[in-house]
Short mmCIF file of the C-alpha atoms (twelve columns), coordinates in Angstrom:
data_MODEL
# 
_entry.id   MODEL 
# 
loop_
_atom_site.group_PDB 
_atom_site.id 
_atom_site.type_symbol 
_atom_site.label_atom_id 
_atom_site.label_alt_id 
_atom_site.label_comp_id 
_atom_site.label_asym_id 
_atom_site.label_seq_id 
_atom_site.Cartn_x 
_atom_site.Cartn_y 
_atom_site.Cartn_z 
_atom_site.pdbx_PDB_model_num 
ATOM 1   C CA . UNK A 1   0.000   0.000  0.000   1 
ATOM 2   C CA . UNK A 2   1.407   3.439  -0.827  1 
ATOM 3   C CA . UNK A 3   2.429   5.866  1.677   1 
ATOM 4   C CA . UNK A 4   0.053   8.728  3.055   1 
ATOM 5   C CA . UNK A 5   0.633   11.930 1.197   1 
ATOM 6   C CA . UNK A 6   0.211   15.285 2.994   1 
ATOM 7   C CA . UNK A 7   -2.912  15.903 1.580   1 
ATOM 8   C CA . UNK A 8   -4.012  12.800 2.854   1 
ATOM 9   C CA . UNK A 9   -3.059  12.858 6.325   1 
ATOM 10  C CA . UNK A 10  -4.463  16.224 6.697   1 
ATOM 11  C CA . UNK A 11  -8.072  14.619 5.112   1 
ATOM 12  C CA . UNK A 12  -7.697  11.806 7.206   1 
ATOM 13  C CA . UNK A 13  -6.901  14.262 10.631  1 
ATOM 14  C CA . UNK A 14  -9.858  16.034 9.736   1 
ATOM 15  C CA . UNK A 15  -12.387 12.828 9.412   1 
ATOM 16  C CA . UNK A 16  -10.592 11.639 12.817  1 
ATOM 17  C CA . UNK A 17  -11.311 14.794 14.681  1 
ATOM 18  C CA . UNK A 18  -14.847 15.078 13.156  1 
ATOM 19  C CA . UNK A 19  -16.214 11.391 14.056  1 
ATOM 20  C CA . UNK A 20  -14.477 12.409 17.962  1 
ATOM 21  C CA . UNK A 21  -16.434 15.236 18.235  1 
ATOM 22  C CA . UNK A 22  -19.539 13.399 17.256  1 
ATOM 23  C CA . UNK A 23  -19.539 10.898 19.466  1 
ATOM 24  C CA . UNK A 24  -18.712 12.778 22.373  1 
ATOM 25  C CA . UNK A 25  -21.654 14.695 22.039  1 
ATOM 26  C CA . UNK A 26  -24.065 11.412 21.059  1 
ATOM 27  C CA . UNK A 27  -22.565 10.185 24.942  1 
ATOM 28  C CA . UNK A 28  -23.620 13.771 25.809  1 
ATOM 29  C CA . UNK A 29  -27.317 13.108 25.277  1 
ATOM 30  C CA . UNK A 30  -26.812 9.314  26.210  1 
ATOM 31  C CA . UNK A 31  -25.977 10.639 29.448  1 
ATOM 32  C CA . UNK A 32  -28.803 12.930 29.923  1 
ATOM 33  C CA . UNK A 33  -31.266 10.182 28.670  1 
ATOM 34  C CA . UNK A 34  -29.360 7.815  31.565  1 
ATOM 35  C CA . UNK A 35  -28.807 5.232  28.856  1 
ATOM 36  C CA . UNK A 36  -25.712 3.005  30.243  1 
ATOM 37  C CA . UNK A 37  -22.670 3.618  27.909  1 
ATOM 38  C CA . UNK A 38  -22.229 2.412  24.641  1 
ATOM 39  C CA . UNK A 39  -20.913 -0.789 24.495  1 
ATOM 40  C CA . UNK A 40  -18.424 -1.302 21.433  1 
ATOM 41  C CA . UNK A 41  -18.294 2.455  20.495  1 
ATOM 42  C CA . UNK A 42  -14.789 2.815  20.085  1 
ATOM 43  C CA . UNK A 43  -14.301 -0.754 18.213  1 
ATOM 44  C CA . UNK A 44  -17.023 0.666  15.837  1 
ATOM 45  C CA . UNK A 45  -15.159 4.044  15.088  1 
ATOM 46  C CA . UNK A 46  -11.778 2.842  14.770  1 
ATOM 47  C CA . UNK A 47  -13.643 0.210  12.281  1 
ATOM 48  C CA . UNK A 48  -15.110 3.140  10.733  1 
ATOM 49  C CA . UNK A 49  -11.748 4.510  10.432  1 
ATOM 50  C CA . UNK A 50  -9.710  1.615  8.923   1 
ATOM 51  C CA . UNK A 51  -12.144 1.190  6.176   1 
ATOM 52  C CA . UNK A 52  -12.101 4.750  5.158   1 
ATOM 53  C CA . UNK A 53  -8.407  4.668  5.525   1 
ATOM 54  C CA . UNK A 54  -8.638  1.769  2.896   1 
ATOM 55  C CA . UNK A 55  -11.235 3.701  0.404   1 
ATOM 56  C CA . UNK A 56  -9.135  6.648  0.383   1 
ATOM 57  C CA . UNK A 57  -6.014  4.891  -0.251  1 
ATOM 58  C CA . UNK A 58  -7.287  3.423  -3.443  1 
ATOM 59  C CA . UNK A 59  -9.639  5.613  -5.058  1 
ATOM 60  C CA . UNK A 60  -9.102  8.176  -7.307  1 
ATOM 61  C CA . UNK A 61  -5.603  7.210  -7.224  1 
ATOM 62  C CA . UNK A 62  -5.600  7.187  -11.476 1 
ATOM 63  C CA . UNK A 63  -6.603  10.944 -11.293 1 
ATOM 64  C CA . UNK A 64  -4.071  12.384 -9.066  1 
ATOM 65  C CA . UNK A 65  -1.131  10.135 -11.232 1 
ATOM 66  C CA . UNK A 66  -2.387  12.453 -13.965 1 
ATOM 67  C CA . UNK A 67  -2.705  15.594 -12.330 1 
ATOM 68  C CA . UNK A 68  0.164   15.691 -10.626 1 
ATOM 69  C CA . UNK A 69  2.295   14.508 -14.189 1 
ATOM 70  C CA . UNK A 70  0.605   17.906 -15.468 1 
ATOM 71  C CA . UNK A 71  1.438   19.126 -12.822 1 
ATOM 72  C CA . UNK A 72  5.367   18.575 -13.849 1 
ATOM 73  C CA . UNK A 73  5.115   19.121 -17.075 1 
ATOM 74  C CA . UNK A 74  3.444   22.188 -16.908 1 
ATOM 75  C CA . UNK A 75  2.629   24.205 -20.305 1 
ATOM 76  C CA . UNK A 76  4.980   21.927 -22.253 1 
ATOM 77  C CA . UNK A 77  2.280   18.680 -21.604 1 
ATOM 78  C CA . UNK A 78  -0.761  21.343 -23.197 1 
ATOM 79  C CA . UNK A 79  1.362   21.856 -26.204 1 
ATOM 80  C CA . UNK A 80  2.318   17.752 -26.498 1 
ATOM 81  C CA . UNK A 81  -2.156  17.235 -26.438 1 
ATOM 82  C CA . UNK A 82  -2.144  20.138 -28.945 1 
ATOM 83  C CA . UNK A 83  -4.017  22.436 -26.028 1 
ATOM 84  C CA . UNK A 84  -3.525  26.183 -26.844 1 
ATOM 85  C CA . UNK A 85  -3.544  27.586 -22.841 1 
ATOM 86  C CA . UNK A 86  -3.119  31.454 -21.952 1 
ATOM 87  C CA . UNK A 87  -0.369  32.047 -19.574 1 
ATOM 88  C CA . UNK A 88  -0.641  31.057 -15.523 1 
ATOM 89  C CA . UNK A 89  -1.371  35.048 -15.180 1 
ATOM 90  C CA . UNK A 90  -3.685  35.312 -17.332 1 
ATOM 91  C CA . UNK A 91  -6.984  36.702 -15.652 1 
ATOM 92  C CA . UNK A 92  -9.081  33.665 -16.926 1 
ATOM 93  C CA . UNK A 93  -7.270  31.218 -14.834 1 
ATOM 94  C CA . UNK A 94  -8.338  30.559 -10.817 1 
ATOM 95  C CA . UNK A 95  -5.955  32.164 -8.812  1 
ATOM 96  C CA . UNK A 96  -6.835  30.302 -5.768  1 
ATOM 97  C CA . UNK A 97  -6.380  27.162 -8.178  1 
ATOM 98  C CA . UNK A 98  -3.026  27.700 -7.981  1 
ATOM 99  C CA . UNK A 99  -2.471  27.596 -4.703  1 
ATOM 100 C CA . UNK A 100 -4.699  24.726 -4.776  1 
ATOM 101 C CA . UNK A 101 -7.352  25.450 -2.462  1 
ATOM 102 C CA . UNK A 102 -10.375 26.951 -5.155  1 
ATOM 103 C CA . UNK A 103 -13.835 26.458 -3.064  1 
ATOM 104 C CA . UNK A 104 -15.599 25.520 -5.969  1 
ATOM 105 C CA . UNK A 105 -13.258 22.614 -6.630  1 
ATOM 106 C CA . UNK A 106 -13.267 21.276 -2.860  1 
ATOM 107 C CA . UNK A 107 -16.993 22.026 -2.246  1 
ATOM 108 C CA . UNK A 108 -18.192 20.547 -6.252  1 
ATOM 109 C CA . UNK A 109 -20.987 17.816 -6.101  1 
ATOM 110 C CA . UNK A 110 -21.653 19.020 -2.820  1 
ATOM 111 C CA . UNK A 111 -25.215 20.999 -1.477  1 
ATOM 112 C CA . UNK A 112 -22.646 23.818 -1.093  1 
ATOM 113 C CA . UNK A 113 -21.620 23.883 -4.748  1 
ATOM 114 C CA . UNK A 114 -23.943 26.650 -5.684  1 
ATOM 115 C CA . UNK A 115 -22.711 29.184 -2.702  1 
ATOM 116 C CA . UNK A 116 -18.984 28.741 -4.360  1 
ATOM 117 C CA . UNK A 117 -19.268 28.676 -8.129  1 
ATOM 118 C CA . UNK A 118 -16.097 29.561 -10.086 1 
ATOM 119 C CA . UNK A 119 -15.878 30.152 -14.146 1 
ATOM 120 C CA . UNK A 120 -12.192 30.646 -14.106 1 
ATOM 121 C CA . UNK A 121 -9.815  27.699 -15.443 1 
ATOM 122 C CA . UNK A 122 -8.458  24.679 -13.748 1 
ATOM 123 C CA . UNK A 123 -5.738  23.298 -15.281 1 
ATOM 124 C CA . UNK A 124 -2.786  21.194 -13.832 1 
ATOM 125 C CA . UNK A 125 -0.561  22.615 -16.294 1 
ATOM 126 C CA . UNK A 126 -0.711  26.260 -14.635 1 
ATOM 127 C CA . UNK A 127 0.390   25.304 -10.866 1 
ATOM 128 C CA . UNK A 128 3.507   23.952 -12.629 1 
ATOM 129 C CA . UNK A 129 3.925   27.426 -14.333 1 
ATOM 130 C CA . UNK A 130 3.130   29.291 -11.523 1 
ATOM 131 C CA . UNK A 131 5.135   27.679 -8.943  1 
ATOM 132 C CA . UNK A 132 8.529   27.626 -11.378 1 
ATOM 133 C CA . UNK A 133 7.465   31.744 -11.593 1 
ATOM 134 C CA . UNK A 134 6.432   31.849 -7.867  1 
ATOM 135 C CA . UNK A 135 10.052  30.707 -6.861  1 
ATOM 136 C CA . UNK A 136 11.491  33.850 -8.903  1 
ATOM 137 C CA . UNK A 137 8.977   36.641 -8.207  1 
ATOM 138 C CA . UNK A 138 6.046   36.794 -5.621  1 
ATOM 139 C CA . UNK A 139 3.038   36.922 -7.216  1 
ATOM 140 C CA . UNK A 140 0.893   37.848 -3.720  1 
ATOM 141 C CA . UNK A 141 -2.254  35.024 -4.935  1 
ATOM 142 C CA . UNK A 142 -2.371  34.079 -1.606  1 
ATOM 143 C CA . UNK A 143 -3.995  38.006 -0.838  1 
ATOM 144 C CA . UNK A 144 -6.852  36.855 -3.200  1 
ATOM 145 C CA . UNK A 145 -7.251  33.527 -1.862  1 
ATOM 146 C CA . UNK A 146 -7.640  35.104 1.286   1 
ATOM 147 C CA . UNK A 147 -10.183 37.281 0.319   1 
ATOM 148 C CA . UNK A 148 -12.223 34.428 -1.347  1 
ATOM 149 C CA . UNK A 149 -12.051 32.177 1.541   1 
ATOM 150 C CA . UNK A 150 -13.056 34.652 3.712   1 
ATOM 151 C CA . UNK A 151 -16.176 35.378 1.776   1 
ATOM 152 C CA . UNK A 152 -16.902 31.665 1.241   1 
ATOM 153 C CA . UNK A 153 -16.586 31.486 4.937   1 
ATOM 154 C CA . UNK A 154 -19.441 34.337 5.595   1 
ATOM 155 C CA . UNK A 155 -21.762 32.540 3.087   1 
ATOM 156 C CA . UNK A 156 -21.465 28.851 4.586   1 
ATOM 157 C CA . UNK A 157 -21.896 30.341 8.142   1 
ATOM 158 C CA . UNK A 158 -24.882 32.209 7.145   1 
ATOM 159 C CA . UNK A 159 -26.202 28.970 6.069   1 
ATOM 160 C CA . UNK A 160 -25.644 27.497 8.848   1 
ATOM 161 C CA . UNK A 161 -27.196 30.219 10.994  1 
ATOM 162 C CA . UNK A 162 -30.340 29.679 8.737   1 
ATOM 163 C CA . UNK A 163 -30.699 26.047 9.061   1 
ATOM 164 C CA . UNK A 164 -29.807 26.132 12.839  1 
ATOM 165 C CA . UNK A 165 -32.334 29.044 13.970  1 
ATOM 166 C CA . UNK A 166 -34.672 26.629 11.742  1 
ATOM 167 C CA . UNK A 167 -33.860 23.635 13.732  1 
ATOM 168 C CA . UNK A 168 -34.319 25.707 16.822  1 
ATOM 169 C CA . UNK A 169 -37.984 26.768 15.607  1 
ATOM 170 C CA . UNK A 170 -38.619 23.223 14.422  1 
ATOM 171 C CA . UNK A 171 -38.042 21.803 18.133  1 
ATOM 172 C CA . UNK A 172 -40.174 24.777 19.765  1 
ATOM 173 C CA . UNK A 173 -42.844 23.542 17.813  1 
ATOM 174 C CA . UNK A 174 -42.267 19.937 18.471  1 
ATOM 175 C CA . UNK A 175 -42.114 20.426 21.743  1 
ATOM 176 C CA . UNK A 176 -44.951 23.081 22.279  1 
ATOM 177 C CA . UNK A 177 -47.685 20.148 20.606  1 
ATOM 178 C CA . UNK A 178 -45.987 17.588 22.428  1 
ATOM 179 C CA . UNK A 179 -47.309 19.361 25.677  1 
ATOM 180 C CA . UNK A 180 -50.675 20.301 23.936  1 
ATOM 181 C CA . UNK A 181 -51.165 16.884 23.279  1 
ATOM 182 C CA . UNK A 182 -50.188 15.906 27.393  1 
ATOM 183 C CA . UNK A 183 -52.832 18.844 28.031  1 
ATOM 184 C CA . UNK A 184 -55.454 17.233 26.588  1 
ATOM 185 C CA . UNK A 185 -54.716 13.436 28.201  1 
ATOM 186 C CA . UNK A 186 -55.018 15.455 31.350  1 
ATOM 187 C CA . UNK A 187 -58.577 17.239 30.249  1 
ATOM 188 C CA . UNK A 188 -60.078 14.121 29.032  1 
ATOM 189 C CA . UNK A 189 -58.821 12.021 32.047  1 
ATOM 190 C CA . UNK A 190 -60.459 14.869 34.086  1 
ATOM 191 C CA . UNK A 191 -63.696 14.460 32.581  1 
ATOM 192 C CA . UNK A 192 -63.758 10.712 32.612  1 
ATOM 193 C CA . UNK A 193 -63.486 11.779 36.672  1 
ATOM 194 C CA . UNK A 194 -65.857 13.720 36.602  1 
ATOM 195 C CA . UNK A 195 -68.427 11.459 34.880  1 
ATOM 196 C CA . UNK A 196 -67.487 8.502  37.444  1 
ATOM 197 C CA . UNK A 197 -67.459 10.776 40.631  1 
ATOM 198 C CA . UNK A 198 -71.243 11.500 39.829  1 
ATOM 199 C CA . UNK A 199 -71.715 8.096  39.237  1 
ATOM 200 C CA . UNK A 200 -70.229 7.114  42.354  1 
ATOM 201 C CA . UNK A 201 -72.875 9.204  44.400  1 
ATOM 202 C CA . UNK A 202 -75.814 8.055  42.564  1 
ATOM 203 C CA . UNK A 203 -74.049 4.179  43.273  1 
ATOM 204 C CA . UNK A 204 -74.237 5.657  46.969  1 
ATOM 205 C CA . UNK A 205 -78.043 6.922  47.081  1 
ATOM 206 C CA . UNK A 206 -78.880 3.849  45.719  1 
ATOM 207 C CA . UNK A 207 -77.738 1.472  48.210  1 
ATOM 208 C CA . UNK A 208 -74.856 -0.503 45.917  1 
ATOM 209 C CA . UNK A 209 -72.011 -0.439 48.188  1 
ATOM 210 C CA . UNK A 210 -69.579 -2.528 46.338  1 
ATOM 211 C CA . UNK A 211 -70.421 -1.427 42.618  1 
ATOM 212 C CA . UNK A 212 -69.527 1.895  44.376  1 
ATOM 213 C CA . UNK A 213 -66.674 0.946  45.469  1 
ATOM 214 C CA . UNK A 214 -65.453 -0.411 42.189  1 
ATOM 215 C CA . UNK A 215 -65.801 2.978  40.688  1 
ATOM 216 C CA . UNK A 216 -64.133 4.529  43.411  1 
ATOM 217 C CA . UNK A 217 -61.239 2.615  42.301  1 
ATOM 218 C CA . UNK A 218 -61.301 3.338  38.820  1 
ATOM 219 C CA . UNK A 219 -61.346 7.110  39.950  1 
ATOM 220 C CA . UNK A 220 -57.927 6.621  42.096  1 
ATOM 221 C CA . UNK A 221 -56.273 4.708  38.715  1 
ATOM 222 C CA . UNK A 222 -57.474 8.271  36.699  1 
ATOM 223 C CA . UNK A 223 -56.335 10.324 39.145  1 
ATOM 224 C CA . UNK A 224 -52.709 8.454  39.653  1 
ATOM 225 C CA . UNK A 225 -52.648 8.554  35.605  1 
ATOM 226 C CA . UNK A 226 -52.923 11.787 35.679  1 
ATOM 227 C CA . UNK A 227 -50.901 12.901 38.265  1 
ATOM 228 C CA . UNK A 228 -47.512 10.869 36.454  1 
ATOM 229 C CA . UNK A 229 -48.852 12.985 33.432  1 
ATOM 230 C CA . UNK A 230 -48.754 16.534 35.279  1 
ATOM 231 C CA . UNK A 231 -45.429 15.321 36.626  1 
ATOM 232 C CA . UNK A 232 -43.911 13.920 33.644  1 
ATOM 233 C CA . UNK A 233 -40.508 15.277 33.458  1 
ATOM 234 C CA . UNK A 234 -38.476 16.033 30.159  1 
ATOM 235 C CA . UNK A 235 -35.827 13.216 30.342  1 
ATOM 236 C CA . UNK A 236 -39.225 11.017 30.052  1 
ATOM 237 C CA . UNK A 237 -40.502 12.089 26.547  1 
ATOM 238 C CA . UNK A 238 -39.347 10.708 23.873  1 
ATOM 239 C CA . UNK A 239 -37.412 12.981 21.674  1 
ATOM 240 C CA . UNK A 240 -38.563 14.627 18.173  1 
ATOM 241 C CA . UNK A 241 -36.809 13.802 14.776  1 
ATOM 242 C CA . UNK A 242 -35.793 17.158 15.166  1 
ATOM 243 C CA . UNK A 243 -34.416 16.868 18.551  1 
ATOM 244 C CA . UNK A 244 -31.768 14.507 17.000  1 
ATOM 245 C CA . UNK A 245 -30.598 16.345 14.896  1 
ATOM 246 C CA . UNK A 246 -27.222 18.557 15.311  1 
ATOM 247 C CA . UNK A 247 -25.570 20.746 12.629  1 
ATOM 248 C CA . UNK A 248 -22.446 20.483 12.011  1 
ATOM 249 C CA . UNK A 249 -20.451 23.659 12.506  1 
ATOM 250 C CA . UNK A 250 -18.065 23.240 9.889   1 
ATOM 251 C CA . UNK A 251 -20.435 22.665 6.640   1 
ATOM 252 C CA . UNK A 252 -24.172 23.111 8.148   1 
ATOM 253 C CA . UNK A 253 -25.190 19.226 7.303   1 
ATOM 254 C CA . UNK A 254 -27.493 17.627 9.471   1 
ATOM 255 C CA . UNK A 255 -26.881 14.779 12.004  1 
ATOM 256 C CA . UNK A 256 -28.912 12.395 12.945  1 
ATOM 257 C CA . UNK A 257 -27.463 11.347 16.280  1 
ATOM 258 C CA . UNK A 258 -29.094 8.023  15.807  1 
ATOM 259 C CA . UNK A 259 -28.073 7.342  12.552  1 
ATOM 260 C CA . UNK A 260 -25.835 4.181  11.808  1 
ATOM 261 C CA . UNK A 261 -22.267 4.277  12.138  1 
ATOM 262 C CA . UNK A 262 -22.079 4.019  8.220   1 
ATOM 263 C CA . UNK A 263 -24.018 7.673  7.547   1 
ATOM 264 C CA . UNK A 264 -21.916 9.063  10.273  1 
ATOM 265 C CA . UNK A 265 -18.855 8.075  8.488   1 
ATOM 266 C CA . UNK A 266 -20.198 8.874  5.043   1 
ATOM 267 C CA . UNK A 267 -20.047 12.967 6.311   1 
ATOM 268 C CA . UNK A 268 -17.183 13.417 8.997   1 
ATOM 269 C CA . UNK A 269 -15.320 11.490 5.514   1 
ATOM 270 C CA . UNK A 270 -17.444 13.163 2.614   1 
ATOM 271 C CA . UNK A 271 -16.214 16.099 0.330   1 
ATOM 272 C CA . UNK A 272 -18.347 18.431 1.862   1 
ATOM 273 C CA . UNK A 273 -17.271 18.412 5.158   1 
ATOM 274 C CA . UNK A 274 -13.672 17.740 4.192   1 
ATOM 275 C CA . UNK A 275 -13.428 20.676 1.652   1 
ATOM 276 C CA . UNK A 276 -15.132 22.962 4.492   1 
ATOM 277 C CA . UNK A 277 -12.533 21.924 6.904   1 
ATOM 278 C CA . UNK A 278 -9.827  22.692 4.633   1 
ATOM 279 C CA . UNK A 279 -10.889 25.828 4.028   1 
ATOM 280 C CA . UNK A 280 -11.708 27.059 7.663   1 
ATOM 281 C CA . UNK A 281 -8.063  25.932 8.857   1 
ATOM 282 C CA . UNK A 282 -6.255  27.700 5.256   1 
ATOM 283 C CA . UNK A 283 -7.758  30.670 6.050   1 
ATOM 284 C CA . UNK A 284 -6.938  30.856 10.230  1 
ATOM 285 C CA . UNK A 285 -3.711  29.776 9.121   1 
ATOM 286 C CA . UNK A 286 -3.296  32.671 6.348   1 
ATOM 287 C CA . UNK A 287 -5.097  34.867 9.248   1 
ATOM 288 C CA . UNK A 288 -1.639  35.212 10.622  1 
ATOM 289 C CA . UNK A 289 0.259   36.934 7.936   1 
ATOM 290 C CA . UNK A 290 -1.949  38.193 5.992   1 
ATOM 291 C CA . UNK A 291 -1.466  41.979 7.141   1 
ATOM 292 C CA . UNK A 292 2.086   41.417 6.726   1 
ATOM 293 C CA . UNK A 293 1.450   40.398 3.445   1 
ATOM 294 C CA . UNK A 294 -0.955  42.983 2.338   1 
ATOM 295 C CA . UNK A 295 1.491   45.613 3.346   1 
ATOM 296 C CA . UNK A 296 4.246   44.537 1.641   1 
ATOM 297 C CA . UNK A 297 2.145   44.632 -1.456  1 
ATOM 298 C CA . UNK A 298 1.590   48.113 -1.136  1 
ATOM 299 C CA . UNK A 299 4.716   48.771 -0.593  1 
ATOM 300 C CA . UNK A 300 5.898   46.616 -3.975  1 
ATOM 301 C CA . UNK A 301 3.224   47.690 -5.923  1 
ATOM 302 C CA . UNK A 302 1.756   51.029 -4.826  1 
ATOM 303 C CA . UNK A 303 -1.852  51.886 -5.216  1 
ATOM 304 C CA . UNK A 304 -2.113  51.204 -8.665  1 
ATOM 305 C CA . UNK A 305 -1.163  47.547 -8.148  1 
ATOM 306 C CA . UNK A 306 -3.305  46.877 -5.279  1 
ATOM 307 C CA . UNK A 307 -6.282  47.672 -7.529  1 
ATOM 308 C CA . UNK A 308 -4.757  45.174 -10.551 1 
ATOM 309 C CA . UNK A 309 -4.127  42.375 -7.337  1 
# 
């Protein structure tokens, strides 16, 4: 089996960190529910893990062979397949590309595709340009990557805001029928009281001791039943669809927090949370410099080439 690449360990730390967070906060609600713990959690997760491990190792593995032979060629392989490219400056080619971290290429195929879009080219052939150029003059893409993954940033997190205050709603309501519902258990058990109690003194006028009696009964049974209703604590309903459901923070998807260990590992190891990942930790990481960086543009270029950047 080959060796992890960078690129891979950095995937793989990501789906690692993901299903850990996940699972801490399924034992979170486990707890408050007082289910016992989980037996055969972690064997589960680090089966989870070697599988995926496995998948990533082999698929796909055709594709990056070619991309990263482009790659190496650079413009020289375009001219071999009789491709006529513009240069790696051109304005038509993705910047961020280049630096290989383009949103719309780590979040395509995904529900967040449409929030990232990108008409700009993607070809191999331009990193290997770019980086031979990058090593003799700096080119500052990394201030316009910024930039984009800040604003891709502000869109997914509205998103998320949206689908989460949603959730939030959805749960109010659940919950609000859910005690409508109780409400009117207690009402009708009331009136079923009611009805017997006045049976019970026309059983007493009448002289009928025992079928009294009997009804009596049945009046303490309503009356317990409906004082375990009034007292029916929280931890004792059964919880909504929607109060299983978490959002992720990191791409907004929705988690089922009884779903199988499969669908769990489908997301925490899926492109969408993956790509969002990515992008979140490029951009603290360029969070650091990027003032630095910004000023020593201006100084390099002046006004007139921070407006061209």
């Amino acid at each position: 089996m080959p060796p992890l690449d960078e690129n891979m360990k950095r995937r793989f730390r990501i789906y690692i960190l993901g299903m850990t967070a996940f699972w801490a906060e399924v034992r979170k609600v486990e707890d408050g529910l007082g289910i016992p713990l989980s037996q055969g959690v972690a064997l589960q997760l680090q089966q989870t893990i070697d599988v995926w491990r496995v998948l990533k190792l082999t698929i796909g593995m055709t594709d990056t062979m070619c991309e990263a032979l482009a790659q190496l060629m650079g413009a020289q392989r375009a001219k071999e397949e009789g491709r006529d490219l513009p240069l790696y400056n051109h304005h038509s080619v993705c910047r961020p590309y280049l630096l290989s971290c383009c949103p719309a290429d780590l979040l395509g195929d995904t529900r967040l595709e449409g929030l990232v879009s990108c008409r700009k080219m993607h070809e191999p052939t331009h990193k290997a340009d770019y980086e031979n150029a990058q090593a003799q003059k700096d080119h500052f893409y990394d201030i316009e990557l910024y930039n984009i993954l800040q604003g891709t940033i502000r869109l997914v997190d509205g998103e998320i805001e949206k689908i989460k205050n949603k959730l939030d709603r959805d749960t109010r309501d659940a919950g609000e029928s859910a005690e409508i519902v109780k409400m009117k258990r207690i009402a009708d058990i009331e009136e079923q009281i009611k009805l017997l109690v006045g049976e019970i003194e026309e059983l007493g006028s009448q002289g009928k001791v025992e079928e009294s009696m009997r009804t009596a009964k049945k009046v303490e049974e309503l009356e317990q039943k409906k004082n375990e209703l009034k007292n029916e604590g929280k931890m004792n309903i059964p919880m909504t669809s929607q109060q299983r459901l978490r959002v992720c923070d990191d791409c907004g998807a929705q988690l089922n927090i009884m779903d199988h260990e499969s669908r769990l590992a489908d997301h925490f190891g899926g492109k969408m949370h993956l790509g969002m990942v990515e992008i979140r930790e490029r951009y603290t990481e360029m969070g650091s410099t990027i003032d630095e960086r910004r000023k020593l543009y201006g100084e390099k270029n002046g006004d007139s080439g921070r407006e061209t950047l």
